[in-house]
C-alpha positions as CSV (number, residue, x, y, z in Angstrom):
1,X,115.0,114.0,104.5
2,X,112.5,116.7,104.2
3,X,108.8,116.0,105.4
4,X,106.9,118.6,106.9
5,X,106.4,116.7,110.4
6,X,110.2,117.6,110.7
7,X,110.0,121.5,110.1
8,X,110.9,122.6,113.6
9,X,108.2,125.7,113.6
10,X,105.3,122.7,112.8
11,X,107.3,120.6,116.0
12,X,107.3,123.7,117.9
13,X,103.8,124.3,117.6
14,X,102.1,120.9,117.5
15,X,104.2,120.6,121.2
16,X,102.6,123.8,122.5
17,X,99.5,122.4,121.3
18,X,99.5,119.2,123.0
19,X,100.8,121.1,126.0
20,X,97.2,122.5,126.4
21,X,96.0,118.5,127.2
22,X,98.5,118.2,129.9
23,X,96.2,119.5,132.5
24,X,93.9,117.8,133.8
25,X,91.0,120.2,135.0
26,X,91.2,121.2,131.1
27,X,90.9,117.9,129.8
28,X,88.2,117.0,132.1
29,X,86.4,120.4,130.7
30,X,87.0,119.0,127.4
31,X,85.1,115.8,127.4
32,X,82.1,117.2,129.6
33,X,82.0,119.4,126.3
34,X,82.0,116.5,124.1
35,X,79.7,114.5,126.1
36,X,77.0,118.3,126.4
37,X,77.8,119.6,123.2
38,X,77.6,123.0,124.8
39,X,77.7,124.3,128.2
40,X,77.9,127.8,130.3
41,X,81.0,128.5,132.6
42,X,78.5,127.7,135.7
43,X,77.0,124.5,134.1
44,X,80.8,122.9,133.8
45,X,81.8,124.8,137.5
46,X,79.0,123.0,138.7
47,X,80.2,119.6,137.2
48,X,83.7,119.5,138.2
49,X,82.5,121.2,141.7
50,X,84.8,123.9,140.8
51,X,84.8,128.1,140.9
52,X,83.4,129.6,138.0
53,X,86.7,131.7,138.0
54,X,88.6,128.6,137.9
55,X,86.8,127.2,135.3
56,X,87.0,130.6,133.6
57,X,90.6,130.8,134.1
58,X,91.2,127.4,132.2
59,X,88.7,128.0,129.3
60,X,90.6,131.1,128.6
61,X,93.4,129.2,127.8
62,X,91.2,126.4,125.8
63,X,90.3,129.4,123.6
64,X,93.7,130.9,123.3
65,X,94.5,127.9,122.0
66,X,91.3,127.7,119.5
67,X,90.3,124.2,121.6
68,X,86.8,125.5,122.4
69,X,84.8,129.0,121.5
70,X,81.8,130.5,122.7
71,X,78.3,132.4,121.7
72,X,76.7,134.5,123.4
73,X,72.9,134.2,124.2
74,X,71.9,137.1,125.9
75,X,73.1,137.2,129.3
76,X,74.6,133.6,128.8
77,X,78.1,132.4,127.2
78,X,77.9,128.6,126.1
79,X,81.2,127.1,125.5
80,X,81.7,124.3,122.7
81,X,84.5,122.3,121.2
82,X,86.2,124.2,118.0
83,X,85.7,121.0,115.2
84,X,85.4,117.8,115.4
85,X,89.5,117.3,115.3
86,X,89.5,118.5,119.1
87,X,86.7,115.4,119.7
88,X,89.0,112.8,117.4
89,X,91.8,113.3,119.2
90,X,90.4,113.1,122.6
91,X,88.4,110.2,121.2
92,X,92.0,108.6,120.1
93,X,93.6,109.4,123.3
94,X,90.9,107.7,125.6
95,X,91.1,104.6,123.5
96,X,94.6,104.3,123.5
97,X,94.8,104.6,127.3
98,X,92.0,102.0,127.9
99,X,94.1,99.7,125.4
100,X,97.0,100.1,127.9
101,X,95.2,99.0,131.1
């Protein structure tokens, strides 16, 4: 049967990518995105009660993974969700899971 949701790279990948959700201070950096639109490593640090170099640390990896990206305004670097995919699917996920309880 070929069908391109079998194609180990595209399995391979789309696990590593779902990998990146599997941690909760990142998913919890995630939604105070969606719910700010934007925000500065300090402004989410302060949030989650949380380093800035612990936040840092995980939005490095957010990026890496092209979950979030950032502009620079002078001194400032506001963080945002990449598209509106990243939004869906954590949108998805959070009804699915109040569905199950």
């Amino acid at each position: 049967m070929e069908n391109e949701y079998f194609e180990d790279e595209a399995v391979i990948d789309l696990a590593d990518f779902f990998k990146v959700f599997a941690d909760a201070t990142r998913l919890k950096i995630l939604f105070y995105l969606v719910a700010e639109k934007e925000a500065s490593v300090s402004s989410i640090a302060e949030y989650l009660q949380m380093t800035q170099s612990a936040i840092s640390q995980q939005l490095k990896v957010l990026r890496q993974n092209r979950l979030v990206k950032f502009k620079k305004e002078g001194k400032n670097v506001l963080y945002r969700l990449c598209d509106e995919h990243i939004n869906k699917i954590l949108t998805l996920g959070l009804e699915h899971y109040k569905e199950l309880m």
